[in-house]
C-alpha positions as CSV (number, residue, x, y, z in Angstrom):
1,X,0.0,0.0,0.0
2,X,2.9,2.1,1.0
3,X,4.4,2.0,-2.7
4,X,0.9,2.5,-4.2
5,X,0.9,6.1,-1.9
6,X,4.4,7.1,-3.6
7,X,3.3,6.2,-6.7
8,X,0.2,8.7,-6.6
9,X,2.6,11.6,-4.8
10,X,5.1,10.9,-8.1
11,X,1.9,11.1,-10.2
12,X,0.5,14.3,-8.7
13,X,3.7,16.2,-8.8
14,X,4.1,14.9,-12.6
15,X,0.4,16.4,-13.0
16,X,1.5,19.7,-11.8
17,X,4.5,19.9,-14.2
18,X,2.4,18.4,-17.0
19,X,-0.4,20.7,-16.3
20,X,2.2,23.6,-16.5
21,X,3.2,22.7,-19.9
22,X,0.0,22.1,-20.9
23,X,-1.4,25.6,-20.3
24,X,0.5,27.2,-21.9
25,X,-1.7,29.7,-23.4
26,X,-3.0,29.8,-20.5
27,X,-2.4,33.1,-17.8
28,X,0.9,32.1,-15.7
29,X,-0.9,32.4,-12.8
30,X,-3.0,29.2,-14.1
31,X,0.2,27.7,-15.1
32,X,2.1,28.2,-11.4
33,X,-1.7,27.1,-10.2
34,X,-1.6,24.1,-11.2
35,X,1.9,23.1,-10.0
36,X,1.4,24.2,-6.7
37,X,-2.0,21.9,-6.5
38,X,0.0,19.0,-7.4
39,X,2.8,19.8,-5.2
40,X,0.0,20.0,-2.5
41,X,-1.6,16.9,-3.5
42,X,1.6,15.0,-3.5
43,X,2.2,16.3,0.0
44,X,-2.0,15.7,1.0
45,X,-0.8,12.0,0.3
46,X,2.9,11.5,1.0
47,X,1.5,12.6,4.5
48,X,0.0,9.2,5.0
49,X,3.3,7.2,3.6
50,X,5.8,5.9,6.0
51,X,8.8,8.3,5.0
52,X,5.7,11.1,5.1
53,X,5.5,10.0,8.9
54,X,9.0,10.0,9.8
55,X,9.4,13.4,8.2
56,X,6.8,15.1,9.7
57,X,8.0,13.5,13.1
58,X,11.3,14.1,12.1
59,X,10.0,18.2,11.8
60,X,8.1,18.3,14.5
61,X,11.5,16.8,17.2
62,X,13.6,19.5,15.2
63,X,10.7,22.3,15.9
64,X,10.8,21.0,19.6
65,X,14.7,21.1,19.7
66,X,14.9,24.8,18.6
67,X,13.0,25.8,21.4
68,X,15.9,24.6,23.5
69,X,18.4,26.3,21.8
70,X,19.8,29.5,23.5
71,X,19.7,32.3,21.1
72,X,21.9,35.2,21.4
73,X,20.7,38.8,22.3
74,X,20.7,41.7,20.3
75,X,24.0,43.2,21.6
76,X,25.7,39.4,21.0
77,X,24.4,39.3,17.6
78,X,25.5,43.1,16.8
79,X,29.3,42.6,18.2
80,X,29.3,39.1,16.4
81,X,28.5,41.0,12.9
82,X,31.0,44.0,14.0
83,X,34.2,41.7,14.3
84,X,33.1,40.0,11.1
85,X,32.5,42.9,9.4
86,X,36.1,44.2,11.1
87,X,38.2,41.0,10.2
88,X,36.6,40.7,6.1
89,X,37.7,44.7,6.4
90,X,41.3,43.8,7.6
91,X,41.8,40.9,5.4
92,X,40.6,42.5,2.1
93,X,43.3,45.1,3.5
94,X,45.8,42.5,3.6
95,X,44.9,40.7,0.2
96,X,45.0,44.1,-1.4
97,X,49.1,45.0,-0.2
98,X,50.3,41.5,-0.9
99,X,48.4,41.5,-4.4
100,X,50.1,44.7,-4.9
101,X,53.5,43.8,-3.5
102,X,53.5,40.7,-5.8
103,X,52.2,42.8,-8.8
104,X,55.0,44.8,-8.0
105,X,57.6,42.3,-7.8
106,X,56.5,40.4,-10.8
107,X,56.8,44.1,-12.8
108,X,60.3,44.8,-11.7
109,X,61.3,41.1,-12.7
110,X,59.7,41.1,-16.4
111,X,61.4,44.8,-16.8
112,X,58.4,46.6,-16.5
113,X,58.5,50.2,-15.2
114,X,55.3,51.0,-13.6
């Protein structure tokens, strides 16, 4: 029975992209319509499958474990972006003089003045 389930979420999402094909004449919104009905149809029915069940247990545990996570605070989050923002700042710095400095070296070496 379980097979017979993923068969029929296969077909509806085939459905949807067929159906989006199809109409093409049609208004895009008809066309994108379409796809998302057989994209939700597929789901409707994967739901009931075993690897629907585990996913959607698998969701809900990972919902349940982000409640236990300790987020950080405003002020954390703000001087965690400032010393990223300050170290890309510092290495592009760097990059820049050594690109230069080898740009310079490789000049004076094929008897370029610049």
């Amino acid at each position: 029975m379980n097979k017979l389930k993923l068969g029929l979420v296969y077909l509806f999402i085939l459905t949807g992209i067929v159906g989006f094909t199809y109409l093409s004449e049609s208004p895009m919104v008809v066309r994108i319509l379409s796809v998302l009905v057989g994209l939700a149809l597929a789901a409707f029915v994967a739901r009931y499958t075993t690897q629907g069940q585990d996913f959607y247990a698998f969701c809900r545990e990972s919902s349940q474990e982000t409640k236990k996570v300790v987020w950080p605070t405003r002020k954390e989050t703000l001087q965690s972006s400032g010393m990223v923002f300050a170290f890309v700042v510092v290495m592009a710095l760097f990059l820049w003089l050594v690109d230069a400095a080898l740009m310079s070296i490789v000049r004076l070496t094929m008897g370029q003045d610049g």
